[in-house]
Every structure is written in structure tokens, then in C-alpha cells.
N, C-alpha and C positions, 0 to 999 in steps of 0.2 A: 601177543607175541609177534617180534617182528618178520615176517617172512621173507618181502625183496627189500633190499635196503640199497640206497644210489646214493652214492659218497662224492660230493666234492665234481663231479664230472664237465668234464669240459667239450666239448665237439665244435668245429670247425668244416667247414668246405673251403678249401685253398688259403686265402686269408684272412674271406670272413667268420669269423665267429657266431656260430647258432646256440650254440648252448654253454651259458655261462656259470659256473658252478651248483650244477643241481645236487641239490640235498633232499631226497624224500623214502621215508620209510612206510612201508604198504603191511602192513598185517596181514594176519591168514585169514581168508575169506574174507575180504575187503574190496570194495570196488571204489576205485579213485577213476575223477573225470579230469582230465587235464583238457581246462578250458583256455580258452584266449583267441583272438584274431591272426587273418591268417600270416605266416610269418614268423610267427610269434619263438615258434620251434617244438610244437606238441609231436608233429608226425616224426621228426627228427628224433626226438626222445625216446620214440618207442621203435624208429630202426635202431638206435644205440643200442637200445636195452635187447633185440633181437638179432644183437648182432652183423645187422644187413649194410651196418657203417663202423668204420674202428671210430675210436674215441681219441684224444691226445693225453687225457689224463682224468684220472678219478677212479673208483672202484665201484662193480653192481655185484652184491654179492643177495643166492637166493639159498636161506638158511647158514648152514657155516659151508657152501661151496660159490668162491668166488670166479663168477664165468664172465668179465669183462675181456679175457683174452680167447675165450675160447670161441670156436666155432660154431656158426646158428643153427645148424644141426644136434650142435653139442649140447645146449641149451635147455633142452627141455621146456622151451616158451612157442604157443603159437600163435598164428595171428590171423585174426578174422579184417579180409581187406574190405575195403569201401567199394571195391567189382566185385566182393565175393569171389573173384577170381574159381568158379567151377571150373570142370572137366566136360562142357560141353556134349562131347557124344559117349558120355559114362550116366549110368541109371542112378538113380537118388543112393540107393546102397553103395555103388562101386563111387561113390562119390566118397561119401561117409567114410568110409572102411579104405580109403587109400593109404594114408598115413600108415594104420598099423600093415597093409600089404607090405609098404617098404621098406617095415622095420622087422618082416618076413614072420608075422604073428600067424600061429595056427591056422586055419582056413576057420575049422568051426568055431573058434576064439574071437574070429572077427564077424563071424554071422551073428553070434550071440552081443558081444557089444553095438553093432549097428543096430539090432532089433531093440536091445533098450534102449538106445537113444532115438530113434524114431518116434518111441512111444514120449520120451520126455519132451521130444519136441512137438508132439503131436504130429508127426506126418506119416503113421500110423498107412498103410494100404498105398502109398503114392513108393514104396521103395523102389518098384521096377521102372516107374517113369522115369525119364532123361529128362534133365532138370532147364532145358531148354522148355519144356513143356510146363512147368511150372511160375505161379506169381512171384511177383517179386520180395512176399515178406514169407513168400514159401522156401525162394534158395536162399533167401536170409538165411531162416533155420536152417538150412541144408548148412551150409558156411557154418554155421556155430556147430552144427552136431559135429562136424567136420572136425572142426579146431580139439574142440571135447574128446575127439574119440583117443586120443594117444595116451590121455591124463596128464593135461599139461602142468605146471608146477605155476605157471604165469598165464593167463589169456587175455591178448591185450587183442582193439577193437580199433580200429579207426575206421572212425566217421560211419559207424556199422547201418544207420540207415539213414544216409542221405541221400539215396536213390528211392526211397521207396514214397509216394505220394501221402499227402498231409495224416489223411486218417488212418493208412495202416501204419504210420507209425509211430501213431498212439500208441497201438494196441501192443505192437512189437517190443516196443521203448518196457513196457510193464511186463512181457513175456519175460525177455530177458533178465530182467531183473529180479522177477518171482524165480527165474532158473538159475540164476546166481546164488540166492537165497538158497532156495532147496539143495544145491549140490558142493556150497561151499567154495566154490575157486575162487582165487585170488586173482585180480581183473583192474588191467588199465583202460581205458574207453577216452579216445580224444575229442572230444567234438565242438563246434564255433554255436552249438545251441544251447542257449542259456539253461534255458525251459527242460532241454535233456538233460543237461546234467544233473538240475534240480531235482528230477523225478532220481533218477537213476543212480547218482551215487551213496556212497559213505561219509564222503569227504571230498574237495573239491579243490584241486591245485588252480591258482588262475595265471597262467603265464604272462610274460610281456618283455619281447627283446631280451628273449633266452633263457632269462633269469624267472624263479617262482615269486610272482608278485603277494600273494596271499596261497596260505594251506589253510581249510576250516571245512567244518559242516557245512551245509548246506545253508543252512538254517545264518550261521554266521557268517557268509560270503555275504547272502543277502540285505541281512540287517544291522550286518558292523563290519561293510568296508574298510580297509587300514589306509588304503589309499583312496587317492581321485582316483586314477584309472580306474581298481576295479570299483566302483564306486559306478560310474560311467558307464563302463560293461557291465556292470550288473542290471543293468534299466533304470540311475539315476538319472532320466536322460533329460533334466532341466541343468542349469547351472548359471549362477550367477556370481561375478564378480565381484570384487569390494578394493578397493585400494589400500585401504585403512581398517584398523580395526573401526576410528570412529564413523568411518562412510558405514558399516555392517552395521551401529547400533543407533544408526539412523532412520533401520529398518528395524530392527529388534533389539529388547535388552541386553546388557552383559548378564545381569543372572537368568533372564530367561534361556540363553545359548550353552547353561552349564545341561538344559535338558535335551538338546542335543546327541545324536546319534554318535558324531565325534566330537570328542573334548580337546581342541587344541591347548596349548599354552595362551590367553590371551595376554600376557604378559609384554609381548613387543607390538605396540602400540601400531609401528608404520610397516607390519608384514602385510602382504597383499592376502585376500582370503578366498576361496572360493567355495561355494555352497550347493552341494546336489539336492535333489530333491526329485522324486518320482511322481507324475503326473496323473496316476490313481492316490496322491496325497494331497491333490489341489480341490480347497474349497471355490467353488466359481459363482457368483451373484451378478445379476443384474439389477441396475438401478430400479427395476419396477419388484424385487423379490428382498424379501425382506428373511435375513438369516442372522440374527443378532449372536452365536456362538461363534459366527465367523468372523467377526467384530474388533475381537477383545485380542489390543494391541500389542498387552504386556506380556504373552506368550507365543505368538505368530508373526510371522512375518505379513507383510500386507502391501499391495499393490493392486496399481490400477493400469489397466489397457484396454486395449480396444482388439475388437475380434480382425484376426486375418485371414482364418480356413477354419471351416468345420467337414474333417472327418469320419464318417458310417465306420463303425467298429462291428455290427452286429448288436453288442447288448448294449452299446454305448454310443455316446459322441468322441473323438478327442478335437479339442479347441486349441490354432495354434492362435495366441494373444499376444501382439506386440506390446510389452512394457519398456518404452526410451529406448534404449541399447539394446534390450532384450529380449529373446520371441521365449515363450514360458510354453510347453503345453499342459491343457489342464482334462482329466475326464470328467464328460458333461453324461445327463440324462436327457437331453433333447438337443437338437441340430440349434443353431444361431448363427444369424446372419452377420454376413462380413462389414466391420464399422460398427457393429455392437459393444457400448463401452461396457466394462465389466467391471466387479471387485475381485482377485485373488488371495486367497489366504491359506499358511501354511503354514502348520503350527511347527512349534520350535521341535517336539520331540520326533518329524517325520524330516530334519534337518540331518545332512553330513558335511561339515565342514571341515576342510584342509587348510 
């Protein structure tokens, strides 16, 4: 059932236009990540939808009450900022328990809400401390418990830990989301990381110049791009050209390209083509290693170059390979030196062509 539905919306700063007819409908207890580069107009979207910007036209209606005019107070949506934006010299509690202060909720009404959320968020015995004294994926949660305590109807998130250092915000990225899970609200999250969204959402709007370039799974942003962009933004980060269809099946079959990830029309013989490919799907050989599956023409693409940088990944190499026009990268199991000729191979079904 649908819960926020955003019709048609348009937004603007003076002439320019940031958001150009958005259409997305969010379920109850859904969590959508509105990705894209920055620009794009995610953070924008969700001051519309908070109210914190008027709009020029369109409708966000959550349930059957339509609040595109009303006030961000009126709203009943919060929001978890990218500063967390605390109260500084307020205690973990008086931090929590603001929101319902303002909305002049019982004293013991608001001891009892902040004590279970402490314990959901786990910060359990830190109530009295001033959150000045606490880590950073500690006033995370303080922020989220925050947002939670009024019972929002909407909890949107932007950029919610890109302050917080590499590993804690593993751990946080799955916190949240197990806490989404367990408590059911309904949740916008903006973020420019791939890898978070993946984890973290329902479903996955990918913006680009205002407009929703792709809405899917997780699962289908990654493996059936609709466009090059997102295609590109999603980590297909090789891409190779074609002028022609017959330049492309100079490299590969026309039936082998029907096993491709995009099936264009190959029907206009002189459309220019372009072919993504992700470089954990690149076979790599050297003339002294013999891998005869990565061989077989009539379902791969196949190329030769020569090595130009190798890379340390931790559990891998990545290889950047000049092919003619092209630099391709490929993941390797061992380091190789630069001017090492190579074979690359890519079979057709790890192809996206536009």
C-alpha cells in the first residue's frame, strides 16, 4: 500500500530547475535510497518533501493528506541531517526527548519514550552524557533516536554517515537498517554511495539532472541498467565505443549480443553503440598462461593490450590495460608489470549495451 506518493513535482531555485517532474511512490515500511552524483538534486528532493523549499508545481501527498502546501512543522516528516545537527550542551536524553518537549508531551511520557529508544538504539547507560562526549556513530544514533521519537510518518536521512570513518560505517549502515526493519517506518536515505544504497535499501531511485533516471531493486539497478548512465554509476566503469553496429560484431557476434545484459534494437545498422562492462567481469591472460575458456570468440568479446598500472586492492590487483583508443580495467590475482602484453576477455552475458 502506498504511503508517500510525489506526483508530477517540479522545483526550481530562481531560473534554474532542480527537479524536474518527479514521480515516486514509497510504500509503508519502505526504505528508498535516492542515489546519483552530486547535483543531481537528491538533497533538494527531500527539503521539498520536508517542506524546507516551496515547490512550483506537483502534489506529495502521505496517505490521503495532501501536505505539499503546508508547513514543515505540519508535516509530520523528520530528518536525520549529515551534522546530526545535536544540541551540544543537552545530555543524550534532553537530546532524544526534544522534539516531543516542543510538542509539550507529558514529562513522564517523554522519560518513558526516550528509555525505549535508548535501549533500540542501544545507547542504553550513556543517557546523562552530553553528546559532545560521545563517537561519532554514537550521536549518529542519538540523531536517529531523535528523528524516531515524535513517530514520524516519513524519516528521511541525508547522507546519514558520511562523517563517520570507513569501518564504523559498516556496522551503522546494517544498524539502521535492522532498525528500519524491526520498527517499520517508512524512509528516504540520499546518499552518492553506491555500496550504501545496496546494503540498505528496498528499492533504489538513481537520479540524474533532476529527473529519476531508473527506480528498481537493488538487485535490478545493478544488473539491468536501463540506461548508460546508470550503467556507469553503478560500477560499469569500462566502456567501449563502436561507431557501427558492424565495428561491434567485429568484436562479437550479432547472436551472441542477443545474450547480453541490454538488448538494443540491432536493427539500425549505422547507430553508434556503447558497451559497459564491469572489471571484476574481465577475463585477463598473459601470453605465458594458457586459459582456453577465455578463448572462445563466439560468445565474448576479446582483446589485446598491453599493461599500463597495476593497482593493490587488498585481495586483488586492478589492471589499467591500454587497448588502441581504449584503457579497459581488468581484476587480476597478482600485480603485473607495466608493458606486459595481455589477452582480455568478456563474455557476452557480463555486456550492457546502449
Amino acid at each position: 500500500m502506498t504511503h508517500l506518493l510525489i506526483e508530477n513535482l517540479h522545483a526550481s531555485y530562481g531560473d534554474k530547475v532542480i527537479l524536474n517532474n518527479i514521480n515516486l511512490a514509497v510504500a509503508q515500511g519502505e526504505m528508498i535510497a535516492l542515489l546519483g552524483p552530486s547535483g543531481c538534486g537528491k538533497t533538494t528532493l527531500l527539503n521539498a518533501l520536508c517542506g524546507f523549499m516551496p515547490i512550483q508545481s506537483g502534489c506529495i501527498s502521505i496517505g490521503d493528506r495532501k501536505i505539499s502546501t503546508l508547513a514543515a512543522e505540519k508535516r509530520n516528516i523528520t530528518m536525520v541531517f549529515q551534522s546530526y545537527a545535536l544540541w551540544p550542551h543537552m545530555t543524550v536524553s534532553q537530546n532524544i526527548g526534544y522534539g516531543l518537549k516542543v510538542q509539550k508531551v507529558e514529562r513522564a511520557e517523554i522519560e518513558t519514550r526516550v528509555n525505549e529508544l535508548l535501549s533500540i538504539v542501544n545507547l542504553e547507560g550513556l543517557q546523562d552524557e552530553k553528546v559532545t562526549a560521545l563517537s561519532g556513530g554514537q550521536r549518529q544514533r542519538v540523531a536517529l533516536a531523535r528523528a524516531l521519537a515524535i513517530r514520524p510518518d516519513v524519516l528521511v536521512l541525508d547522507e546519514p554517515l558520511s562523517n563517520l570513518d570507513a569501518k564504523v560505517r559498516l556496522n551503522v549502515r546494517h544498524e539502521i537498517k535492522a532498525l528500519q526493519k524491526k520498527l517499520g517506518f517508512t524512509s528516504l536515505i540520499v546518499t552518492h554511495d553506491q555500496e550504501e544504497a545496496l546494503v540498505m535499501a528496498d528499492r533504489i531511485a538513481v537520479l540524474n539532472q533532476g529527473q529519476i533516471e531508473q527506480l528498481g531493486t537493488p538487485e535490478e539497478i545493478y544488473h539491468q541498467p536501463k540506461t548508460a548512465f546508470v550503467a556507469d554509476f553503478m560500477g560499469a566503469n569500462n566502456k567501449l565505443t563502436f561507431s557501427s553496429l558492424a565495428s561491434l560484431q567485429q568484436q562479437i557476434s550479432l547472436s551472441s549480443l542477443t545474450q547480453s545484459k541490454m538488448q538494443p534494437s540491432f536493427s539500425n545498422k549505422s547507430t553508434p553503440y556503447q558497451v559497459f562492462f564491469r572489471s571484476e567481469d574481465v577475463g585477463l591472460t598473459t601470453l605465458s598462461q594458457d586459459h582456453p575458456k577465455l578463448h572462445n570468440e563466439t560468445d565474448a568479446i576479446r582483446i589485446l593490450g598491453d599493461v599500463q598500472q597495476s593497482a593493490f586492492l587488498g585481495g586483488s590487483y586492478q589492471i589499467s590495460v591500454r587497448c588502441g583508443k581504449h584503457t579497459i580495467q581488468a581484476d587480476h590475482h597478482e600485480n603485473l608489470l607495466e608493458g606486459t602484453p595481455v589477452t582480455l576477455c568478456v563474455p557476452a552475458g557480463a555486456l550492457h549495451i546502449f
